[in-house]
C-alpha positions in Angstrom: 24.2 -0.1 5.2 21.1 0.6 7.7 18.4 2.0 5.9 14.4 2.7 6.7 11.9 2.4 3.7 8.9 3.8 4.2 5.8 2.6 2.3 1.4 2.9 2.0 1.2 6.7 1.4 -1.4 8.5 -1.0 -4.3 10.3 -1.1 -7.6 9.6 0.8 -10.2 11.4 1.9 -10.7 12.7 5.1 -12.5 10.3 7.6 -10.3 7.4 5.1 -7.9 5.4 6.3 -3.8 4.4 5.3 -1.8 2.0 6.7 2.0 3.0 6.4 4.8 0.5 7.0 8.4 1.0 7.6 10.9 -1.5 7.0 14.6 -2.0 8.1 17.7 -3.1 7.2 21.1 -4.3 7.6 20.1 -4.0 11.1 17.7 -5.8 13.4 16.0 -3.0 15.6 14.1 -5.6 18.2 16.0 -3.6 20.9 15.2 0.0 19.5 12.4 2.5 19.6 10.5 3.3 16.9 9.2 6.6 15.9 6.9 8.1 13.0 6.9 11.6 12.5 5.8 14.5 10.1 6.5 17.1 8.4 4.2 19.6 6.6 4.8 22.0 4.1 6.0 25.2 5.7 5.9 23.8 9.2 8.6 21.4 11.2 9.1 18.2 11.9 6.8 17.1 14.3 6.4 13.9 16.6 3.4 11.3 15.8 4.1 8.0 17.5 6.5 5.7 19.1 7.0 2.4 20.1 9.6 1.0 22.9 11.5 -2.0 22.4 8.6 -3.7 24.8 5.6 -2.8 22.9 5.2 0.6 25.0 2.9 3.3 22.9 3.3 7.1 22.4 0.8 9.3 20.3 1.1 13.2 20.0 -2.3 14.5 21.0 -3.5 15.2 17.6 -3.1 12.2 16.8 -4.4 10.0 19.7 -7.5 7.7 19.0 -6.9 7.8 15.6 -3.8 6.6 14.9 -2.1 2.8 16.1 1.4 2.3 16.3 2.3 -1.2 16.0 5.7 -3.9 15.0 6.8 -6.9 14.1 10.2 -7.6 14.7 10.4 -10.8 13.1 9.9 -8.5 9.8 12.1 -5.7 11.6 9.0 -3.4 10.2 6.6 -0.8 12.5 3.4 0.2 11.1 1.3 3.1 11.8 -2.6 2.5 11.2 -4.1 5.8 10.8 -7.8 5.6 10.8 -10.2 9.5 10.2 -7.9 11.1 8.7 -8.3 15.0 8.0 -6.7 16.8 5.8 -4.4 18.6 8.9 -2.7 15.3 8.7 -1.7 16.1 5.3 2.4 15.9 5.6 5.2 14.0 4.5 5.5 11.3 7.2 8.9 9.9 8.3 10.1 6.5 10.4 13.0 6.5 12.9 14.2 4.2 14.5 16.1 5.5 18.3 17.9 4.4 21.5 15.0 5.7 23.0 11.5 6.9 22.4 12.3 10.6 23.0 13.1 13.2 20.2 16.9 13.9 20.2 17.5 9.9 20.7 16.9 9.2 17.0 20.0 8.2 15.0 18.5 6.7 11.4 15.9 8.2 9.6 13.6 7.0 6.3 13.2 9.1 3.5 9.7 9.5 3.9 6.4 8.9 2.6 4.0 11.2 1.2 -0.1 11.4 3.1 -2.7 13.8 1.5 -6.1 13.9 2.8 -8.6 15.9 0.8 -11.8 17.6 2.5 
């Protein structure tokens, strides 16, 4: 059974920093992409950061110069160092892994971890 834990969610406050890790199994996904994305209350789902199988980075806007998408697929985990936080980035953040980097190309999904950042 595949499954994606997410982990290193809390509270902080804004300009903080949180480190969140995803870890898989009953899979390796060396060969995959690997998303995070977020959800906040009332609003959709939307895209944070990917990595290709090869290291290749993505960031949503928002996001970019803050945040640092990394993996190591000798643990078959991705992390996302999120560094200046504000408290817009307060959501419930998810990790996918995907054939590809893009949106619709996501086929497992972790149940999520919880980020509040307070002003």
């Amino acid at each position: 059974q595949v499954q994606l834990v997410e982990s290193g969610g809390g509270l902080v406050q804004a300009g903080g920093s949180l480190r969140l890790s995803c870890t898989a199994s009953g899979r390796t996904f060396s060969n995959n992409a690997m998303g995070w994305f977020r959800q906040a209350p009332g609003k959709e789902r939307e895209f944070v950061s990917a990595i290709t199988w090869n290291s290749g980075t993505y960031y949503a806007d928002s996001v970019k110069g803050r945040f640092t998408i990394s993996r190591d697929n000798a643990k078959n985990t991705v992390y996302l160092q999120m560094n200046s936080l504000k408290p817009e980035d307060t959501a419930v953040y998810y990790c996918a892994a995907g054939r590809t980097r893009f949106i619709g190309d996501y086929d497992y999904w972790g149940q999520g971890t919880q980020v509040t950042v307070s002003s």
